[in-house]
C-alpha positions as CSV (number, residue, x, y, z in Angstrom):
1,X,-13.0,-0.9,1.7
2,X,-9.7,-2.5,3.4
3,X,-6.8,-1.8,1.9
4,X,-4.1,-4.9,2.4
5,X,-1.0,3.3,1.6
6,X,10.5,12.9,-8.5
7,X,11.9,14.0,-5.0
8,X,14.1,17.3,-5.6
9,X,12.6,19.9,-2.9
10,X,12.2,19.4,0.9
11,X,8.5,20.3,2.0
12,X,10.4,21.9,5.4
13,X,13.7,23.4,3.6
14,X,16.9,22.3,2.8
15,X,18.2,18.4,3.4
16,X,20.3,18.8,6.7
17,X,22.9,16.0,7.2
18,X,22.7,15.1,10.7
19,X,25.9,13.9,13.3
20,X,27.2,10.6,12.1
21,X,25.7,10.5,8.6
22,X,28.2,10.6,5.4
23,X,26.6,13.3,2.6
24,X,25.3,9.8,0.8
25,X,23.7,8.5,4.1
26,X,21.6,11.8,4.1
27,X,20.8,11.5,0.3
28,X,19.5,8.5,0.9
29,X,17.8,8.4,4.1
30,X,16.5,12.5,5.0
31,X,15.0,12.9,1.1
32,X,11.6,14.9,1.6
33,X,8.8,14.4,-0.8
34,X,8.0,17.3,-3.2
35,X,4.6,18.7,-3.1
36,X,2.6,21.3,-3.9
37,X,2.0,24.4,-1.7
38,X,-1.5,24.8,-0.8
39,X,-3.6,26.5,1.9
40,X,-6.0,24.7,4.2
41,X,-8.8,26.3,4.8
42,X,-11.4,25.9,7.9
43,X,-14.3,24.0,8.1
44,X,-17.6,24.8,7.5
45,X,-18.5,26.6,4.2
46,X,-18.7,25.1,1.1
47,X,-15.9,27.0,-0.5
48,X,-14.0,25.4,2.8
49,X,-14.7,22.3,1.9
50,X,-13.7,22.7,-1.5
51,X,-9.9,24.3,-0.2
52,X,-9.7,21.2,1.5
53,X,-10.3,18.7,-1.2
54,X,-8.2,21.4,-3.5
55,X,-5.4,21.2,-0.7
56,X,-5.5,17.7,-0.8
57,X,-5.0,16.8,-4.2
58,X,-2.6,19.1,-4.7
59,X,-0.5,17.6,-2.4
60,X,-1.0,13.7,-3.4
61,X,0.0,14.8,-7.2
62,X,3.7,14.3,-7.9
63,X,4.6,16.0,-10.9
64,X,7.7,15.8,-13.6
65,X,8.7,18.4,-15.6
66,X,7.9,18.3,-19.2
67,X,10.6,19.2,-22.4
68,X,10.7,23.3,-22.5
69,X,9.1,24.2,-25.7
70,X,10.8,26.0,-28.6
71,X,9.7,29.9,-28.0
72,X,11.8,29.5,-24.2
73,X,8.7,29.0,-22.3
74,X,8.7,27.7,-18.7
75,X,8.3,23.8,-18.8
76,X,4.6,23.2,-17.8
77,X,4.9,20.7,-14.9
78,X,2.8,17.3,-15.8
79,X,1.2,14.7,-13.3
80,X,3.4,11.2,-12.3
81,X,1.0,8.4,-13.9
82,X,0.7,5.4,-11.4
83,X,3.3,3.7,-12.9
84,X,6.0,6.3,-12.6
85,X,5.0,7.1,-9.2
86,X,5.1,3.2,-8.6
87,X,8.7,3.2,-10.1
88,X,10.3,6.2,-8.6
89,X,9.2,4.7,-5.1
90,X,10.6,1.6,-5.9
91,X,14.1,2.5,-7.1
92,X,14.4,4.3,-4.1
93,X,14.2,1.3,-1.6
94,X,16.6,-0.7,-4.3
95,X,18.8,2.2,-3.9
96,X,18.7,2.5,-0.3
97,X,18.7,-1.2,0.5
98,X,21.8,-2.0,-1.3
99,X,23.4,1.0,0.7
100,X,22.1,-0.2,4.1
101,X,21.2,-4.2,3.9
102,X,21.5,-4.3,7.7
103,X,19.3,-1.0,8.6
104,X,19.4,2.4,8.5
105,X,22.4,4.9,10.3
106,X,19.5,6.1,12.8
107,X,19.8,6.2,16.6
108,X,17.0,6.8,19.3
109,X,16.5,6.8,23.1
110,X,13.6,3.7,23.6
111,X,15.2,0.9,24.7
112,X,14.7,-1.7,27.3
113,X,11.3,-2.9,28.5
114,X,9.3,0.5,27.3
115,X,10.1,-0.8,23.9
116,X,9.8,-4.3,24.6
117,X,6.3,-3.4,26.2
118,X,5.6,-1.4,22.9
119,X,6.5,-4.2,20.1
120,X,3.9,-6.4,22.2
121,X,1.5,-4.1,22.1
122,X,2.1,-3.9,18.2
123,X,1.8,-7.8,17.9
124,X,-1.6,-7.5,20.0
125,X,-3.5,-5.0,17.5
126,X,-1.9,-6.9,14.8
127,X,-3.2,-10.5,16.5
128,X,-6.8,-8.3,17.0
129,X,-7.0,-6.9,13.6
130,X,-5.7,-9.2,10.9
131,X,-5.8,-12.8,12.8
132,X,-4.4,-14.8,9.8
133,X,-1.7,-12.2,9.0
134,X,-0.4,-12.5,12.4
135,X,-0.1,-16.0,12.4
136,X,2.0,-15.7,9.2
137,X,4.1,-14.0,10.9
138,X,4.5,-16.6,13.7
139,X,6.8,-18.3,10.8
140,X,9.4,-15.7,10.9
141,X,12.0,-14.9,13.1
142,X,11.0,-12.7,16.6
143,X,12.8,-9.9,14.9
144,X,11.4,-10.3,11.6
145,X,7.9,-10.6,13.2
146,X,8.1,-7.7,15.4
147,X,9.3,-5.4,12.3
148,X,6.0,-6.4,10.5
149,X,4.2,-5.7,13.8
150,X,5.6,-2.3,13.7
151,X,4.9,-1.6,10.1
152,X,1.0,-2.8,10.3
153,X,0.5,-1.1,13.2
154,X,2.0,2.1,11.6
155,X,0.1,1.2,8.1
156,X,-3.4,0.4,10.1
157,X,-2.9,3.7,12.4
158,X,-2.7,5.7,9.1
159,X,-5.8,3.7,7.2
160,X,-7.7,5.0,10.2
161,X,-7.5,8.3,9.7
162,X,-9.4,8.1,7.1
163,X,-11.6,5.3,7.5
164,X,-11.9,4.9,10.8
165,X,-14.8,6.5,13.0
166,X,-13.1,10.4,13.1
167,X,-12.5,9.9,9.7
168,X,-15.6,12.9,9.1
169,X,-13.3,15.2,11.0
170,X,-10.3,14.3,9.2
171,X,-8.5,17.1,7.0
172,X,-5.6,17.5,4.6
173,X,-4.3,19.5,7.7
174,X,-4.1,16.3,9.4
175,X,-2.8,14.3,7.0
176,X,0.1,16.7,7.1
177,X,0.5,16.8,11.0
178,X,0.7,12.7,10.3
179,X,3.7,13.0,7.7
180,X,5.4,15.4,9.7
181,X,4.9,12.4,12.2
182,X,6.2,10.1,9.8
183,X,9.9,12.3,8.8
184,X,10.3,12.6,12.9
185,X,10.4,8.8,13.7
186,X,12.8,8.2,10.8
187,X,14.4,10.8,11.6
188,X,15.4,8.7,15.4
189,X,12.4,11.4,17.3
190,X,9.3,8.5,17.2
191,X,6.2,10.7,18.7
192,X,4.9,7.5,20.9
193,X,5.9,4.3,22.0
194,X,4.1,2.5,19.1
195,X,6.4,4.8,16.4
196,X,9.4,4.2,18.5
197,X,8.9,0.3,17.5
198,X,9.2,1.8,13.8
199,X,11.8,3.8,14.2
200,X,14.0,1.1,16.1
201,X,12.6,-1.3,12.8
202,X,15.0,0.7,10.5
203,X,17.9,0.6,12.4
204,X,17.8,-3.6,11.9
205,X,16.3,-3.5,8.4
206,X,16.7,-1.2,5.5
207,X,13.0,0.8,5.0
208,X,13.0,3.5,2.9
209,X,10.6,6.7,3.9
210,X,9.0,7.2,0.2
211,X,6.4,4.1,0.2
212,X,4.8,5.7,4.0
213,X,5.1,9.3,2.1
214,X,3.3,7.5,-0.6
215,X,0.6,6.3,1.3
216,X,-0.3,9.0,3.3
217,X,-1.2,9.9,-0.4
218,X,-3.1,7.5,-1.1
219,X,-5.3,8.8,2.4
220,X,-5.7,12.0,1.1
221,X,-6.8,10.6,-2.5
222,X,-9.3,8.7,-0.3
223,X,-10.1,12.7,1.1
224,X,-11.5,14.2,-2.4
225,X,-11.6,11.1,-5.1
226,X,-14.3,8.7,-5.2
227,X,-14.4,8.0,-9.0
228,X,-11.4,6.6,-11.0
229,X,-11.6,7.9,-14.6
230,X,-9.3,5.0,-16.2
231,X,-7.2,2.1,-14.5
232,X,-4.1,4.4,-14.2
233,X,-5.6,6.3,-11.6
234,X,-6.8,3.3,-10.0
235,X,-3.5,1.9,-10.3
236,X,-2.0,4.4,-8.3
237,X,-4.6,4.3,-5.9
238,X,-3.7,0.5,-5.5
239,X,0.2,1.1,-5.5
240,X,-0.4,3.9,-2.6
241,X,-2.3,1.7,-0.5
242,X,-0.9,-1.9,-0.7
243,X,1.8,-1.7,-3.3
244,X,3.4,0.6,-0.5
245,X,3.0,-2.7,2.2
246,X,5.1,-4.3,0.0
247,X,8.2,-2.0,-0.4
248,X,8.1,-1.6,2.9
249,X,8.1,-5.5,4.3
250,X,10.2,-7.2,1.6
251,X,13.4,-5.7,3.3
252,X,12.2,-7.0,6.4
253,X,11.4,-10.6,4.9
254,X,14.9,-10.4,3.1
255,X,16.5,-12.1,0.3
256,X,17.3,-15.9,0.1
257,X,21.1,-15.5,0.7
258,X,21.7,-18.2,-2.5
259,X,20.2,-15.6,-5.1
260,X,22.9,-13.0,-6.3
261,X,20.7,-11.5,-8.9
262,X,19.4,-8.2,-9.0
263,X,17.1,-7.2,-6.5
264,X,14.1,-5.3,-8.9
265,X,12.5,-8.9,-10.0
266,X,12.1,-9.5,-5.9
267,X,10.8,-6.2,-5.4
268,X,8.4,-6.6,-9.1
269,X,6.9,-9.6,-7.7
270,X,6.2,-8.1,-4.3
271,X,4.2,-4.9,-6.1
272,X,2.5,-7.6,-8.2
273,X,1.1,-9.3,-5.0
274,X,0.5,-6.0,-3.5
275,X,-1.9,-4.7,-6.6
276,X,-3.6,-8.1,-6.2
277,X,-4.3,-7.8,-3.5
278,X,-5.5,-4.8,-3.6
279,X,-8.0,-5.5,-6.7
280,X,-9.1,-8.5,-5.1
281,X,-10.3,-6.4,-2.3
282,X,-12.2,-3.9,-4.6
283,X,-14.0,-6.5,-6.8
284,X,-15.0,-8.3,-3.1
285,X,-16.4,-4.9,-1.4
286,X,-18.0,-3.2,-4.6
287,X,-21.9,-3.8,-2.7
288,X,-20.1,-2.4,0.9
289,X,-18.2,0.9,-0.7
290,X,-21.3,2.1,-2.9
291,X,-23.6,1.5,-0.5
292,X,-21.8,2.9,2.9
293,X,-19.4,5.7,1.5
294,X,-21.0,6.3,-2.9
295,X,-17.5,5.5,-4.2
296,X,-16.6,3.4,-7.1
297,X,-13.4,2.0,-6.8
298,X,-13.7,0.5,-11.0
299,X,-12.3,2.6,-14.0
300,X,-15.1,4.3,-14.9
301,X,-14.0,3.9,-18.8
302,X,-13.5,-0.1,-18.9
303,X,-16.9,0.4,-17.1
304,X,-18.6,2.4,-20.1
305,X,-16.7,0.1,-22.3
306,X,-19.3,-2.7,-20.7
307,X,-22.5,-0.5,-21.2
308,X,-22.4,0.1,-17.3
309,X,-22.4,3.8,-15.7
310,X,-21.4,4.3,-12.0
311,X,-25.1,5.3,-10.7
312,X,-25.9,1.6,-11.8
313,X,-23.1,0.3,-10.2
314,X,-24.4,2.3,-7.1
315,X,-27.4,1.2,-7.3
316,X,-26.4,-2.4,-7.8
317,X,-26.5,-4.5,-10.8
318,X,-29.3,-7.3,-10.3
319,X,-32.7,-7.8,-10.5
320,X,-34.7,-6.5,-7.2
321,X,-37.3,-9.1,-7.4
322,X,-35.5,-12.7,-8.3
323,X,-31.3,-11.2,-7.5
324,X,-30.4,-12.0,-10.9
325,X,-26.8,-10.3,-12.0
326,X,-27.4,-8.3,-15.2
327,X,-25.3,-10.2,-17.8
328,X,-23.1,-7.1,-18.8
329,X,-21.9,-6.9,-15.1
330,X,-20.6,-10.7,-15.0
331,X,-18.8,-9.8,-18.3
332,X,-17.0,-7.2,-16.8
333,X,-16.2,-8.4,-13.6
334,X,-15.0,-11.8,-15.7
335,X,-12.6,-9.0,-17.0
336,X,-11.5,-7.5,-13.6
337,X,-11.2,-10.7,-12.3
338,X,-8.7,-11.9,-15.1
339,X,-6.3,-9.0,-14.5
340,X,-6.3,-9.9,-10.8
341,X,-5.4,-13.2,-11.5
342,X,-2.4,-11.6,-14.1
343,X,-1.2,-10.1,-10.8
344,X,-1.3,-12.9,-8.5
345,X,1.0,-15.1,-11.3
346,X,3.0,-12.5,-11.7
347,X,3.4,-12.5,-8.0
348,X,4.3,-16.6,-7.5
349,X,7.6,-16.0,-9.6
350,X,9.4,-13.8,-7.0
351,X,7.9,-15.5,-4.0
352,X,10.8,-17.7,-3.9
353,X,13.1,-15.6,-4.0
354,X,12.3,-14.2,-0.5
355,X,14.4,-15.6,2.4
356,X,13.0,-19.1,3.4
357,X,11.6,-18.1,6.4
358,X,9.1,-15.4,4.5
359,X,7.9,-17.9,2.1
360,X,5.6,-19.8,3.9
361,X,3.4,-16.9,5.2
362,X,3.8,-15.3,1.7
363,X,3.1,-18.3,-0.1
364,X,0.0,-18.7,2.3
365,X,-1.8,-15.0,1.6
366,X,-1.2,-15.5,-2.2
367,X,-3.4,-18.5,-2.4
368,X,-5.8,-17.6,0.6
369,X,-6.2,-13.9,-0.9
370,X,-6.7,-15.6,-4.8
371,X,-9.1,-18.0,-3.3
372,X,-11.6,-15.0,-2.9
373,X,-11.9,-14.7,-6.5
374,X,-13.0,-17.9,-6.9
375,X,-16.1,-16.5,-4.2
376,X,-17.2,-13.8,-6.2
377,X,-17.4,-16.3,-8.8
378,X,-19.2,-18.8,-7.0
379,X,-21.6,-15.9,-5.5
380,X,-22.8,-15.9,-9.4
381,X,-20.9,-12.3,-9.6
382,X,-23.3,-10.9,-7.2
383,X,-20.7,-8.6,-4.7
384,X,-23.6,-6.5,-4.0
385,X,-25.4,-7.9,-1.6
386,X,-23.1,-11.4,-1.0
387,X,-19.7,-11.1,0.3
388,X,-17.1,-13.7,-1.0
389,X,-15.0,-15.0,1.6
390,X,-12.9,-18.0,2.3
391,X,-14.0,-20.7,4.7
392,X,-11.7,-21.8,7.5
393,X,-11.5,-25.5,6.1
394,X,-10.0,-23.8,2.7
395,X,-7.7,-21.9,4.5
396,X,-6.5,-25.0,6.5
397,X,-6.4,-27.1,3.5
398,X,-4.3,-24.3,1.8
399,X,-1.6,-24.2,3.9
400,X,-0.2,-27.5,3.1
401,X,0.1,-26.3,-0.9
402,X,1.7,-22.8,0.2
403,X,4.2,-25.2,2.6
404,X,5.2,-27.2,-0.7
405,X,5.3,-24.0,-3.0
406,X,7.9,-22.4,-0.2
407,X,10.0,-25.5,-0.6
408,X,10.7,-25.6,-4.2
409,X,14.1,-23.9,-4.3
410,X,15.3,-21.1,-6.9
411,X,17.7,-22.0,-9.2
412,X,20.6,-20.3,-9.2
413,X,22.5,-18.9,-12.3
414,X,26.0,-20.0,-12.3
């Protein structure tokens, strides 16, 4: 399947506050993620296997502390729901982008035409990969374009590990050589020319680390989980892997200049959009991810709740000899469907409060992306064995509409 990926104790010591950063620059900007400790173990056995998937969920489960009960015990720690992981990522960026609107206090040593060279590279896997997202980006500014170069690139790189083809000899272990990764290049140390056109990205625009922690998270979910008991966890599972996209490019896109209030209903809207997305993706690759990789991206409750168990979603849900969709599985994609569609409204009332040169490619992947709902729908349901897509004449005949919705302007409280 594509996917559109509390902080109190450092996972390699104590927060060090580097030359040229106040004590609040370092709060904000060298925060490590808290995680559990957990060995990895080698490959092989079956009780490796299972240290690995052990390892690995251990370390994509945030946790808070609950109240201490009465007798003095030690507070039992209790898993982050989607939401609150969703939340706590999200104040974060606020935070950090109303500290550093212009980019992050971070120097490094690629400049010149090595970096030049590297941000065209980025725009050439982005133009290879995701063709109509890199044209979106042709209505932005070179800079603003070349930062969402170097986040896709960074975003794709890491969806790779574990869906691309060494993903069956990718490990938790790996994961974490990836995040360590990750703190270098915002730390001004990028590994490789392609993370040196990240780490110059934050010293124009204000990124926050926690959404790329947070995804890297969502990779090793994809590394032990392939059932989701109840939409929570498949909330978070959407937050981690395109809810993230969008805390990390809305600073890039900006903020129309006109609006002055605060900046959560911006970044609420973007999330929105992100989870989708994200949904819309699921529902449109249900056939490809039970028959290629067995997982069931669909809370497996809502799916009881429809008389449906996942072997039948595995199996697929029509009839072998005529193809007709059993009738409980168009109810219940009827239902997933709505809730995307709650997502993608929720979505058009921030759009506009994106800087104007944003809009139009924003405006454009909202209706292209909600347009593939109306596919599954005209495919009769069936995402088993038909693939809903949009034709090239829709997509054309869209952009006009996203043009007009980028024009309407906000209104402005006085």
């Amino acid at each position: 399947m594509a996917h559109a990926l509390p902080i109190s104790m450092s996972m390699h010591g104590a927060l060090d506050c580097r030359p040229g950063f106040t004590s609040r620059s370092c709060a904000l900007v060298g925060r490590r993620v808290q995680c559990a400790s957990a060995s990895v173990g080698g490959s092989g056995s079956k009780d490796s296997q299972s240290r690995k998937t052990s390892a690995a969920a251990a370390k994509v489960s945030s946790s808070t502390p609950s109240s201490p009960a009465s007798s003095g015990k030690v507070p039992v720690t209790q898993p982050m729901s989607g939401h609150e992981i969703e939340a706590a990522a999200t104040r974060s960026q606020i935070e950090l982008h109303k500290a550093f609107p212009n980019g992050l206090p971070v120097s490094h040593k690629w400049s010149g035409q090595m970096l030049e060279d590297a941000y065209l590279r980025s725009g050439e896997v982005t133009s290879e990969y995701a063709k109509t997202f890199y044209l979106g980006t042709q209505l932005m500014t070179p800079e603003k374009a070349r930062a969402i170069w170097a986040i896709y690139v960074w975003c794709r790189r890491t969806d790779e590990l574990v869906d691309g083809p060494n993903s069956a000899r990718i490990t938790p272990a790996a994961l974490d050589r990836w995040e360590e990764r990750l703190e270098a290049l915002f730390d001004g140390r990028p590994y490789d020319s392609l993370d040196a056109t990240l780490t110059d990205t934050l010293t124009k625009f204000p990124v926050d680390i926690q959404p790329f922690r947070d995804m890297i998270g969502g990779m090793r979910m994809d590394l032990y989980k392939n059932r989701y008991e109840n939409y929570d966890e498949l909330y978070e599972y959407c937050y981690r892997v395109a809810g993230t996209v969008a805390l990390m490019s809305t600073p890039v896109m900006g903020v129309d200049p006109t609006y002055k209030g605060p900046l959560e209903p911006v970044y609420k809207a973007a999330l929105a959009l992100g989870t989708a997305n994200q949904l819309t993706n699921i529902l449109r690759d249900v056939g490809e991810d039970a028959m290629t990789r067995s997982r069931v991206y669909l809370p497996l409750d809502e799916l009881d709740k429809f008389g449906i168990s996942g072997d039948e979603v595995l199996r697929g849900m029509f009839a072998p000899t005529t193809g007709k969709i059993d009738d409980r599985w168009r109810a219940f994609m009827q239902f997933q469907i709505q809730r995307a569609r709650d997502y993608f409204a929720e979505a058009e009332a921030g759009v506009n409060l994106l800087d104007a040169d944003a809009r139009w490619p924003v405006w454009s992947a909202l209706i292209l992306y909600r347009q593939i709902l109306d596919g599954i729908e005209a495919n009769e349901y069936n995402n088993f064995t038909k693939r809903a897509y949009v034709p090239k004449w829709r997509k054309l005949a869209s952009l006009p509409l996203a043009l007009m919705a980028a024009r309407v302007p906000i209104k402005v409280s006085k």
